[in-house]
DRENGU-848904 format. One record per residue: x, y, z of N, C-alpha, C in turn; residue in one letter. Coordinates in steps of 0.05 Angstrom, whole numbers, plus 5000, padded with zeros to 4 digits. Example, Ala and Ser with C-alpha at 12.3 -4.5 7.8 and 13.67 -1.06 7.14 Angstrom:
REM DRENGU-848904
526448865156524649105156526449345156A
525749555142527349795143525850015157S
END
This chain:
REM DRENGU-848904
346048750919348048880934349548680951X
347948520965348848270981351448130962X
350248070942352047890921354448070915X
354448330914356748420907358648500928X
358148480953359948490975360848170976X
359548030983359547770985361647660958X
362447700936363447750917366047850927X
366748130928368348230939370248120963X
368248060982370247861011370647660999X
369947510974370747250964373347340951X
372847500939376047500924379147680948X
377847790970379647860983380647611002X
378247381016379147211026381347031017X
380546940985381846760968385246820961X
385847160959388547170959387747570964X
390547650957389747990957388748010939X
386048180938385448390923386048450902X
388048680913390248820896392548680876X
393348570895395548460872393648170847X
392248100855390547930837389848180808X
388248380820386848550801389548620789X
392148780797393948890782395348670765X
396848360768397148210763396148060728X
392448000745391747820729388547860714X
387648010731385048100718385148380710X
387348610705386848850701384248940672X
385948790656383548800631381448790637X
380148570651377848440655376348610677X
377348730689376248980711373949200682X
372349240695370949510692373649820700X
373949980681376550150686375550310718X
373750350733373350470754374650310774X
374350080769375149930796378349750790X
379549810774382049770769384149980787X
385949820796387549980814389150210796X
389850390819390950630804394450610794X
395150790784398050710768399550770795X
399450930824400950880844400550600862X
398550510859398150210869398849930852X
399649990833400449870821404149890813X
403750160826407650140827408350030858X
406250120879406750010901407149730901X
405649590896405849320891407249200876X
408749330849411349150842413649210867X
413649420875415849570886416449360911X
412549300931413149060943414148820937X
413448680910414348530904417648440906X
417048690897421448710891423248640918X
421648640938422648810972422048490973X
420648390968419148030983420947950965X
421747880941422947680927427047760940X
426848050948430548040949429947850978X
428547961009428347811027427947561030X
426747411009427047111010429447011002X
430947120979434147150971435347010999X
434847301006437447431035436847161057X
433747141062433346961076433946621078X
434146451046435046231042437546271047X
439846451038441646441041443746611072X
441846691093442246781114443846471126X
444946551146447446361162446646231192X
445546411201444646471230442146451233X
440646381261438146371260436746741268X
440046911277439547211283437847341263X
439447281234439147411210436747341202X
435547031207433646971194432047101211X
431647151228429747201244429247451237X
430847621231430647891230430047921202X
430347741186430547861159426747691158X
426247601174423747441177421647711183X
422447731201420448101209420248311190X
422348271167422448551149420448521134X
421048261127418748041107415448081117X
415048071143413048051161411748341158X
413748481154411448721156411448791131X
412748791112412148791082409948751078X
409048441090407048301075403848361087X
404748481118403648591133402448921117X
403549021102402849381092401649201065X
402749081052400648951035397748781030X
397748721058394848671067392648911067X
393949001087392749281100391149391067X
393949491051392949601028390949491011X
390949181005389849020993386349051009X
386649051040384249031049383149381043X
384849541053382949861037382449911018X
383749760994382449840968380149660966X
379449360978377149200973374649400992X
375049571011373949651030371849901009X
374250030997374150280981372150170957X
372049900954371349850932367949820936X
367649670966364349590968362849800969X
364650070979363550330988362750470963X
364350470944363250500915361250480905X
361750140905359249990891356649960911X
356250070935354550130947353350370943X
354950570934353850820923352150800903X
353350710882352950600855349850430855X
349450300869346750140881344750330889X
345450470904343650670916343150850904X
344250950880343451250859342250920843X
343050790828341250650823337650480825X
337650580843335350490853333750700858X
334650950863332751160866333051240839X
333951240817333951190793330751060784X
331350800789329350580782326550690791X
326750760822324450860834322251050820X
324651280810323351480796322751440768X
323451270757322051200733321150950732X
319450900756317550770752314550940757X
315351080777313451310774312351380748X
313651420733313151610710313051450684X
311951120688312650940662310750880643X
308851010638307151110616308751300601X
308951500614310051770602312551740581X
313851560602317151480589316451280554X
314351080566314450900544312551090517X
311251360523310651450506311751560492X
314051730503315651880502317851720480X
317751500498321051260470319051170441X
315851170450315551190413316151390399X
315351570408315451850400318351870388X
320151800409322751910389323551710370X
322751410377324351290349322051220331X
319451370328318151510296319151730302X
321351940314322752170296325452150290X
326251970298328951910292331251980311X
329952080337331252220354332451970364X
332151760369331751550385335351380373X
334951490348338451350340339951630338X
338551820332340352040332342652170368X
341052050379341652030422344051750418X
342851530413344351300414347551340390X
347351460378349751480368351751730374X
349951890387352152100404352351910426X
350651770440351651780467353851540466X
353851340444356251140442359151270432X
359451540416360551770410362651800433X
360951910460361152080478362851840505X
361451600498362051340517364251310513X
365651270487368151140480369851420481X
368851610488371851810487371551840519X
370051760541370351730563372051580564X
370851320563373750980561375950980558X
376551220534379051250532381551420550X
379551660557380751820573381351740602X
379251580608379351350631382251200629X
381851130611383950850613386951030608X
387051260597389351410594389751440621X
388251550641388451680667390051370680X
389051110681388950890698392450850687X
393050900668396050780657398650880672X
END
């Protein structure tokens, strides 16, 4: 759990979050923790707002304009933090969950680990054992998909 927070503040210290994951690792994300299709319009949309302001700003006249067109910039980059830091926030809270049904998971079948390992010969001398594993890879990949339809 340590490692995966510690993980997490590493990639939020190093640059945003967000715009890294939407950017450059979206593929490479697990589809749960890939930003959503409004965070990812947010963030070109920022983009768009930071690249005209730098425009406006090289070519501003006055140190008024710069200054002011300096603050627009400032808080732009300022709501993109913010967001970048609540979705990394949203994210440890997750995978903290995720840890913790995990492990009371683990707990309870260790309890019971005779039974279980009797139980897994039992089904693969009946065949049950590939007959489960090929629904449940079935059942996996029309999740993934519907997932990844939702994330687009």
């Amino acid at each position: 759990m340590k490692k995966i927070i510690l993980f997490l503040i590493a990639v939020f210290v190093l640059g945003a979050a967000l715009p890294l994951a939407a950017q450059t690792a979206d593929k490479k994300l697990p589809v749960y923790m890939r930003p959503t299709k409004e965070q990812r319009l947010e963030f070109k949309q920022r983009n768009k707002q930071i690249r005209a302001l730098t425009k406006k700003y090289r070519k501003a006249q006055t140190a008024e304009e710069k200054a002011a067109i300096k603050a627009q910039l400032t808080q732009i980059v300022s709501d993109a933090t913010d967001a970048s830091m609540a979705w990394a926030i949203e994210r440890v809270a997750a995978e903290k969950e995720n840890l913790i049904s995990w492990e009371q998971k683990l707990q309870e079948r260790q309890k019971n680990l005779d039974e279980i390992k009797a139980r897994r010969v039992d089904e693969i001398l009946s065949g049950e054992a590939e007959r489960r594993f090929k629904l449940s890879t079935k059942r996996w990949k029309k999740e993934m998909t519907e997932m990844q339809k939702n994330m687009k």
